[in-house]
N, C-alpha and C positions, 0 to 999 in steps of 0.2 A: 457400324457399331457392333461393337462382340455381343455376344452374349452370355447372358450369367457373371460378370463382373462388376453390375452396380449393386447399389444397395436400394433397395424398395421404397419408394417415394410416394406418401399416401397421404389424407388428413387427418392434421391434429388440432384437440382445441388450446387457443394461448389463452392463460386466464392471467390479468393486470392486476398488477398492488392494489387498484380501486376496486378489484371486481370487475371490472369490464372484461370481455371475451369476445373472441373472435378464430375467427375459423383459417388455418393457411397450408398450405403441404411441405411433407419435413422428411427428415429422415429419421427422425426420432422417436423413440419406441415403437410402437406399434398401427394399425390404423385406430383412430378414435381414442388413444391417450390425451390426457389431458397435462398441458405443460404448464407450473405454475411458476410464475415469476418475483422472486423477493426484490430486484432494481428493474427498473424500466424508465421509458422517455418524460415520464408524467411527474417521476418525484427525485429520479437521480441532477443532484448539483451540478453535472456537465453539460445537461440539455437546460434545466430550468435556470440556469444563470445564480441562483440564490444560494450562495457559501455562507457555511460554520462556522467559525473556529472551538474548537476541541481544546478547552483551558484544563488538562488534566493537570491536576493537585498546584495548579498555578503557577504553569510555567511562564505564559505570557508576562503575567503580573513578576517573577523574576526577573526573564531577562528585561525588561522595561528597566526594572530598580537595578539590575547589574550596570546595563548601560548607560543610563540615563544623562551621565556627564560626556559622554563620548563626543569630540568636536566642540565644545563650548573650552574657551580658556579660561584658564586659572591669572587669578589676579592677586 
């Protein structure tokens, strides 16, 4: 392995959306920064399975009413 070509591998604290902390080795800042997290595995909709939808100024409730005859025939 060369030397002087990595970067410095030390621990940092992760602190969670809840609070919770824990201690792991990083490359990131310094030794004993603290890295805070705004998404994580606890509250992000990818891991918890539980989705939103986002009805800005009523789009849902539009296209619902634009579409709504789409496939049904006319008589």
């Amino acid at each position: 392995m060369k030397a002087d070509i990595h970067p410095e591998y030390h621990e940092i604290t992760v602190v969670m959306t809840d609070g919770t902390e824990f201690k792991t080795r990083s490359c990131y800042g310094k030794s004993g920064d603290t890295l805070r997290l705004d998404i994580d595995p606890k509250s992000h909709p990818a891991w918890t399975g539980v989705q939103r939808i986002n009805d800005s100024r009523g789009q849902v409730a539009k296209f619902n009413k634009r579409f709504a005859g789409i496939g049904q025939k006319k008589s």
